[in-house]
N, C-alpha and C positions, 0 to 999 in steps of 0.2 A: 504494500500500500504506500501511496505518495504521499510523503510529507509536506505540509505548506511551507512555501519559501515567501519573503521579500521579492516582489516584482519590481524591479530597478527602474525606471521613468527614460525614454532617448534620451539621447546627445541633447539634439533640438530642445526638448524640453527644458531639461536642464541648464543649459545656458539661456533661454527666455528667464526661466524662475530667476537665474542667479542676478540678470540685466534688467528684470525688473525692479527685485531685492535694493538692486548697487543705488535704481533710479529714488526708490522711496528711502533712502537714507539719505541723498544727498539732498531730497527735497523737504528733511525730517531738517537736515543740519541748517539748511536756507532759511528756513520757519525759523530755528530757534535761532540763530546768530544774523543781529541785524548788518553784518557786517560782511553775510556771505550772500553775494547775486548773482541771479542767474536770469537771463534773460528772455529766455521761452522754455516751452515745454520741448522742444527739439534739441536744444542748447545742450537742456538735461540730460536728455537720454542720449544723447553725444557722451556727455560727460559720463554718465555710467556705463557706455560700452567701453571708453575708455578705462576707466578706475575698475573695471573687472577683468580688463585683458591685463594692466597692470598686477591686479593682486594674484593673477593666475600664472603668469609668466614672468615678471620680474623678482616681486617681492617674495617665493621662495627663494632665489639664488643670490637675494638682498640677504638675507637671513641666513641661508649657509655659510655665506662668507663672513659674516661677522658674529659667529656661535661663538666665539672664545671671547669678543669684547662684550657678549650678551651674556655669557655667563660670569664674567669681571663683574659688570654693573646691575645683576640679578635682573636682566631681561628690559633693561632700558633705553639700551639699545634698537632694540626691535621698535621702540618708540619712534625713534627718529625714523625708522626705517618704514612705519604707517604711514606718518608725515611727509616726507619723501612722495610715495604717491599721490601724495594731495596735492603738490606743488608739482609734479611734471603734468597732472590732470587739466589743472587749472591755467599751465602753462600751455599745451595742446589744445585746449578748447580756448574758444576767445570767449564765447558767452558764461562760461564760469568763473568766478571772480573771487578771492578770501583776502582780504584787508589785515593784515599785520599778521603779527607771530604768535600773539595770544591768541589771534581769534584762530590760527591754524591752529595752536594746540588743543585750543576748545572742541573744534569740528572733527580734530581725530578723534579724542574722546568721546563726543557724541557718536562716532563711527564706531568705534569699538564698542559702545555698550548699546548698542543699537542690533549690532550685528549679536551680541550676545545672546541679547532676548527672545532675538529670531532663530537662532541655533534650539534654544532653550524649548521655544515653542515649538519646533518641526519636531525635536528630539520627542515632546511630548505626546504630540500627534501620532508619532510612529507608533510609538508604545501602546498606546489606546487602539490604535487598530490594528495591531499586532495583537495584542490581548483579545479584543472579541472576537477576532477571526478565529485564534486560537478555541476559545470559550465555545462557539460555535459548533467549530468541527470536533470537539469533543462530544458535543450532546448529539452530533451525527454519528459516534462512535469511532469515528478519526484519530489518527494519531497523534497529538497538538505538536509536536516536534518532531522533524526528517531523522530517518533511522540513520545510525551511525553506519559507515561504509563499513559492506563484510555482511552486516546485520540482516536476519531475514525476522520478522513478528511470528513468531509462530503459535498459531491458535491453539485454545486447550482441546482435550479429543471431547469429540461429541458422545454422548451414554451408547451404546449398544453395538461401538465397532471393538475391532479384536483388540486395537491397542485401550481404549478403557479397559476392558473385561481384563483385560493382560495387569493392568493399574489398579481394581479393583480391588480393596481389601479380603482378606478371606471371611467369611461367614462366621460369623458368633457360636459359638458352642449354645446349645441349645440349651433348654432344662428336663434332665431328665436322662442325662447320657448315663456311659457306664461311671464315669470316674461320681460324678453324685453317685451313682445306684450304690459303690460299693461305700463310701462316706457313708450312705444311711444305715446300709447293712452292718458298718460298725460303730454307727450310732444308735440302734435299734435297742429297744427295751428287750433283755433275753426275756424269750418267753412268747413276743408278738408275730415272729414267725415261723411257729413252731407248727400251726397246725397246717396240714396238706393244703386247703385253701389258698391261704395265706402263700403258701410257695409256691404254688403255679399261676396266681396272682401276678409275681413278681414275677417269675420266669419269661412270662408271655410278654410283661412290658419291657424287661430287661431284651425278650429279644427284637421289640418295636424299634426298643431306641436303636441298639445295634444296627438297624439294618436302615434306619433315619440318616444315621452318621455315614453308612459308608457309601448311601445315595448321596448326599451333601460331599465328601470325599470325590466321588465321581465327577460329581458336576463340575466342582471348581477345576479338577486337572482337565476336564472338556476345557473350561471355559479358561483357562491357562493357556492350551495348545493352540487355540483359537486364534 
């Protein structure tokens, strides 16, 4: 049985979402900072295809190269190195605009905790519909997680084929067999089975049971071989 996976979203999409994403931060950081403008709505999304080809291509191998001065200054470097795209964005685009050095370090920030919350929320997203998918296909009797490689489910056996019968506990001693018959025989008041009655009585049931038992004996080695 197939286990549920994560279906992955295209290229195409994916890059739409993330140039979208890039667009409504930089029109989050324009709102809050009266000092950042932008001059149309095309301008924008210039600017974010920009500052997303940036963060996708530059600003990793901004970051490799300066992991020893990021780990010197416990990762503050990588700051300058946010900044950095803001300023060649700004510079590439003419309709994007950011006025001094403050308001750049502001609009990084608002960038960074922006993209945060958005990470925060998809991560959250996923998980909730990962969960009732999963939820789901349990109450369908589904597997909720992909078997590990190698692994096959294998069913329990159903009541009445050879390998149950073969699984089968053996049958219970009955009440009444020899091993009781002779317990009572030497639990017996002397005396109570003295008269003829009385012992072919017992005879006749003594040979019931015996012959109970080695029916039931039979069976289970049929139902054994089976």
């Amino acid at each position: 049985m197939v286990g549920l996976r994560r279906a992955s979203p295209p290229l195409a999409v994916r890059l739409a979402i993330s140039w979208l994403t890039n667009a409504l931060v930089l029109a989050i950081v324009a709102l809050v900072l009266s000092r950042v403008h932008v001059t149309s709505a095309g301008e924008l999304l210039a600017a974010a295809a920009v500052f997303g080809v940036l963060n996708t291509v530059l600003k990793p191998l901004l970051r490799f190269a300066t992991l020893p001065l990021a780990l010197l200054t416990f990762g503050v470097a990588w700051f300058f190195v946010a900044m950095l795209m803001l300023v060649i964005t700004k510079s590439i685009v003419g309709g994007f605009e950011i006025h001094g050095f403050w308001t750049l370090v502001a609009a990084t920030l608002i960038v960074w905790a922006v993209n945060l919350l958005l990470d925060l929320r998809r991560r959250s997203a996923q998980g909730g519909l990962w969960a009732r998918a999963n939820a789901s296909a349990r109450r369908r009797g589904a597997f909720g997680s992909p078997p590990r490689s190698g692994e096959c489910p294998v069913p329990a056996p159903r009541r009445g084929t050879p390998r149950a019968r073969a699984n089968a506990p053996a049958p219970r001693r009955a009440r009444g067999t020899p091993g009781l018959v002779r317990m009572v025989r030497r639990r017996a008041v002397p005396g109570a089975l003295g008269t003829p009655r009385a012992r072919a009585k017992l005879a006749v049931s003594t040979q019931r049971e015996e012959a109970d038992v080695r029916h039931d004996s039979r069976a289970a080695g049929q139902a054994a071989r089976t």
